[in-house]
N, C-alpha and C positions, 0 to 999 in steps of 0.2 A: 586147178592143177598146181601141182608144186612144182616150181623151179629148182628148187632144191634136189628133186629128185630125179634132176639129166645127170645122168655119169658122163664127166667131161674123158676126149679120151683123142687118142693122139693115132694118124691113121695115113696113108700114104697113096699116092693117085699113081694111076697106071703109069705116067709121068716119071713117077721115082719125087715126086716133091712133097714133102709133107703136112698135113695138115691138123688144124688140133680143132675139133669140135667139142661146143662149150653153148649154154646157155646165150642168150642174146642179152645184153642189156643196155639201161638206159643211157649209159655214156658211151655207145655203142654207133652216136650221131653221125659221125665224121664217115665211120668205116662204113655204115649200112650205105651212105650217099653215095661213096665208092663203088658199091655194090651196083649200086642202078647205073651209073653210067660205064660198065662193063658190061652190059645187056644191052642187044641189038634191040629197034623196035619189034622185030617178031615176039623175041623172048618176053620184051616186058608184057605187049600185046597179049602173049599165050597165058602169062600170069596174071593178068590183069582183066582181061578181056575186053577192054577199051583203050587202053594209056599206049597212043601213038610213040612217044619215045618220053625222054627224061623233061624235058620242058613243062609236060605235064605233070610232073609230079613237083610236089611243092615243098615247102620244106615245114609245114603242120604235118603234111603226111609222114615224112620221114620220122619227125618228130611221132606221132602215134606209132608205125610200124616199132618205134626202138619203147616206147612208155607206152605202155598199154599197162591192162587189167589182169596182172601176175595169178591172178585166184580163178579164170576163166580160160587165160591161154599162155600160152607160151611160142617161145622159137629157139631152135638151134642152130647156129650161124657155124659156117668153115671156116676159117683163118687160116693163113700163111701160119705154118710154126717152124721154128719157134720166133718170128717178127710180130705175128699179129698185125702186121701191117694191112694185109689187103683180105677183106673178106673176098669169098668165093665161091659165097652159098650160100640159102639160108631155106629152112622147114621151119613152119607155125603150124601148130594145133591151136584151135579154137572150140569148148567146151562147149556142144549142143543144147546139154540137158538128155534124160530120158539113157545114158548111159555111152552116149557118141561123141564122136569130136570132126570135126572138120582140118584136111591137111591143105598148105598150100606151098609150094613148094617153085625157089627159084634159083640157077645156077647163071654164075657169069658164064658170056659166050667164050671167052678163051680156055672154059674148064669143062666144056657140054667133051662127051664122049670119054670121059677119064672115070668114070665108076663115082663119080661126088652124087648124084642125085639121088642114084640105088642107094648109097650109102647114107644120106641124108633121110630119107624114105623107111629104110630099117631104122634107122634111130628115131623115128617118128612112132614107128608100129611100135618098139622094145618099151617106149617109154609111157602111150598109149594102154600097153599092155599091166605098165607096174603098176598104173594108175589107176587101173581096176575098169577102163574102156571096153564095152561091147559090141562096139561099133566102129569105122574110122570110114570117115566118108570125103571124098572129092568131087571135081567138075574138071574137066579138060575138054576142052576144043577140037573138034573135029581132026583141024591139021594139025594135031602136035601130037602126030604117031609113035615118036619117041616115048613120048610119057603114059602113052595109052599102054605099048608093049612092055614097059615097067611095071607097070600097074596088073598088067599079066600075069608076069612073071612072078610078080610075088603073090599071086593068086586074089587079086582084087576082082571079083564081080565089076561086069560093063553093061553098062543101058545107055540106048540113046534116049535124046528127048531134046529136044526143042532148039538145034545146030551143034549141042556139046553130049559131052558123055559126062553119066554120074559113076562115078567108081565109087565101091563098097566092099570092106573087106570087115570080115567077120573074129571077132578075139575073142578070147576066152569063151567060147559055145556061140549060138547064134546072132544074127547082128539082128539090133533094133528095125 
């Protein structure tokens, strides 16, 4: 996946406050860490599927979530704009193989219900799409009905299987 190829762009929450979504990157340390401890243990739990709260997470991990493998995946993080100070979001796509990507997707709790995640979500799919993806596939948790009816909404196929859901939405003609 090219990084190169996220249209940064500048976008406003039902709030009225602005935000600028932009690639993630590696010097991107300080604010991702921000990012986790403005997430309830639900939310990291719902993104995570294990990690009780921020304790758990360490700071290798944070370190990988910001330095990862640019040719395989990517993420698009929300900022405050124009500060840049407080991330407020962020979507990864991670490169399957065979034509799919994997999304995963986290918002701070003081921003859940302002349109950031749908909106993170489409820029996931847009970008997915440029990239020549026939595929885009997730996991969600039973209890995070919020993201299930997102996933809806923008017309993602839903299966159960084994306490979570796989969402699957199909691009450019059939999914893998």
């Amino acid at each position: 996946m090219k990084i190169l190829d996220v249209p940064e762009e500048t976008w406003q929450l039902r709030s009225g406050l602005n935000v600028y979504l932009r690639p993630l990157q590696s010097t991107d340390l300080a604010l991702h860490w921000g990012l986790f401890y403005r997430c309830s243990r639900q939310s990291l739990f719902q993104r995570f599927f294990q990690l009780p709260d921020c304790q758990k997470i360490t700071d290798a991990d944070v370190e990988r979530f910001t330095n990862f493998d640019r040719s395989r995946e990517l993420a698009i993080t929300a900022v405050q704009y124009p500060s840049q100070v407080e991330e407020l979001g962020v979507v990864r796509l991670a490169h399957l193989g065979g034509g799919s990507a994997e999304f995963a997707l986290i918002v701070a709790d003081p921003w859940h219900r302002q349109g950031l995640g749908r909106k993170l979500l489409e820029k996931a799919i847009e970008v997915a799409r440029f990239q020549g993806l026939q595929s885009l596939e997730g996991y969600v948790l039973s209890s995070n009905q919020p993201m299930l009816k997102l996933c809806r909404r923008l017309g993602f196929e839903v299966s159960y299987a084994d306490g979570f859901y796989e969402v699957q939405l199909a691009l450019n003609g059939s999914a893998n």
